[in-house]
C-alpha positions as CSV (number, residue, x, y, z in Angstrom):
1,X,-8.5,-4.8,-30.7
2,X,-11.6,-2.7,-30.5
3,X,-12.6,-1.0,-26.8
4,X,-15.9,-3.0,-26.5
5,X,-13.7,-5.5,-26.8
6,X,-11.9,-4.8,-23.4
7,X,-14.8,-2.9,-22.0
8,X,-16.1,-4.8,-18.8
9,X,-13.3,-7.2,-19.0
10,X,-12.3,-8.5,-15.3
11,X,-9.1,-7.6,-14.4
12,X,-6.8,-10.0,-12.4
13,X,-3.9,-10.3,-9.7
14,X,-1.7,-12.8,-11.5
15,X,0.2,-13.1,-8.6
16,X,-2.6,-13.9,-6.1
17,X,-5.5,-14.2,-8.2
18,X,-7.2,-11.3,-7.0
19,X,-10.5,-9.2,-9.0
20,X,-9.2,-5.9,-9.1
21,X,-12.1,-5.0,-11.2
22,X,-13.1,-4.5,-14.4
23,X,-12.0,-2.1,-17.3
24,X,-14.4,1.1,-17.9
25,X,-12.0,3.5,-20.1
26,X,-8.9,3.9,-21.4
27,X,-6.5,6.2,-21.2
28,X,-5.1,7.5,-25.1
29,X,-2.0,9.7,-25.9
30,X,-3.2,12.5,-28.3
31,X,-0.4,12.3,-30.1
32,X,0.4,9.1,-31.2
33,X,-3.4,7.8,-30.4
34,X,-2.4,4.5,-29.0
35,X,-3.4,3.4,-25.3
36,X,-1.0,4.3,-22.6
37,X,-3.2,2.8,-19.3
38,X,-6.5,1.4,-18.5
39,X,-9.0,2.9,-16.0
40,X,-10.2,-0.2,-14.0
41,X,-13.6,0.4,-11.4
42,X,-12.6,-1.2,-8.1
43,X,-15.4,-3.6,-6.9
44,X,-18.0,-2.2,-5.4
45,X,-21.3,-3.4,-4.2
46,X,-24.5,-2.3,-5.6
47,X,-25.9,0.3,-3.0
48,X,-22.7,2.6,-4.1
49,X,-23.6,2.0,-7.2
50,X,-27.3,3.4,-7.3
51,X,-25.6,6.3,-5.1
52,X,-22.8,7.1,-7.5
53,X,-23.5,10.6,-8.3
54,X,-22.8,11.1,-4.4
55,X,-20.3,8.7,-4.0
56,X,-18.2,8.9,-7.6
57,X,-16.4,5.5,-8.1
58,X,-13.0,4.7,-7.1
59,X,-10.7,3.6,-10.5
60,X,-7.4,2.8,-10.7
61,X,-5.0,3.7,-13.1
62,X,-3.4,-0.2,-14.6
63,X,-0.6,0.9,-17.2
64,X,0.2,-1.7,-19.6
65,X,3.5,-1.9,-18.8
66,X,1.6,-3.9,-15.6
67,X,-0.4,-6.1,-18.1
68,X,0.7,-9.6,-18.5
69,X,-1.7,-11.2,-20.6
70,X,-5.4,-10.0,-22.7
71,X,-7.7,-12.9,-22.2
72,X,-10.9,-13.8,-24.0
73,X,-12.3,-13.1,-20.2
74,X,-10.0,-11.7,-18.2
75,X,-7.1,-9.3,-17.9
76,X,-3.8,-10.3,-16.0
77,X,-1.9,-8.0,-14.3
78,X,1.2,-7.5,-12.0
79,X,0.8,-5.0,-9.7
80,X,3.3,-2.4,-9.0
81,X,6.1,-2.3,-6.2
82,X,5.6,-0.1,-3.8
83,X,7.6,2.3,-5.0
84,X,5.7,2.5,-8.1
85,X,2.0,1.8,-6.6
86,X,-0.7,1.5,-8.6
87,X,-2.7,5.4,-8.7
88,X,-5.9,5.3,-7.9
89,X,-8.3,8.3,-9.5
């Protein structure tokens, strides 16, 4: 699967059907050059947006041990205990 593929994708709650947001990078190993996480932009509303080089945007880390299924649309995810929380960059 290519990245503009997955680029803009939503990403999804499965368990309560939340929009985490939607996929703007990924994160590679330079060793073995496959993907170890996605970097997913929290929603945010348009005024942060135009503002964003004073405000940088919030993403969260979603590794894919948290991915359940890659959709046509969407991206479902279950998130992390809270032991292992999801990191936010």
């Amino acid at each position: 699967m290519k990245f503009s593929e997955l680029q803009d994708k939503q990403v999804v709650n499965v368990q309560d059907g939340t929009l985490i947001g939607r996929v703007e990078d990924l994160d590679v190993s330079l060793t073995n050059y496959q993907v170890q996480s996605f970097l997913v932009g929290k929603n945010s509303s348009w005024l942060r947006s135009i503002f964003a080089f004073l405000f940088p945007p919030a993403r969260i880390i979603v590794g894919l041990d948290q991915v359940v299924s890659v959709g046509e649309d969407v991206i479902l995810i279950h998130p992390r205990s809270k032991s292992g929380k999801a990191k936010e960059q």
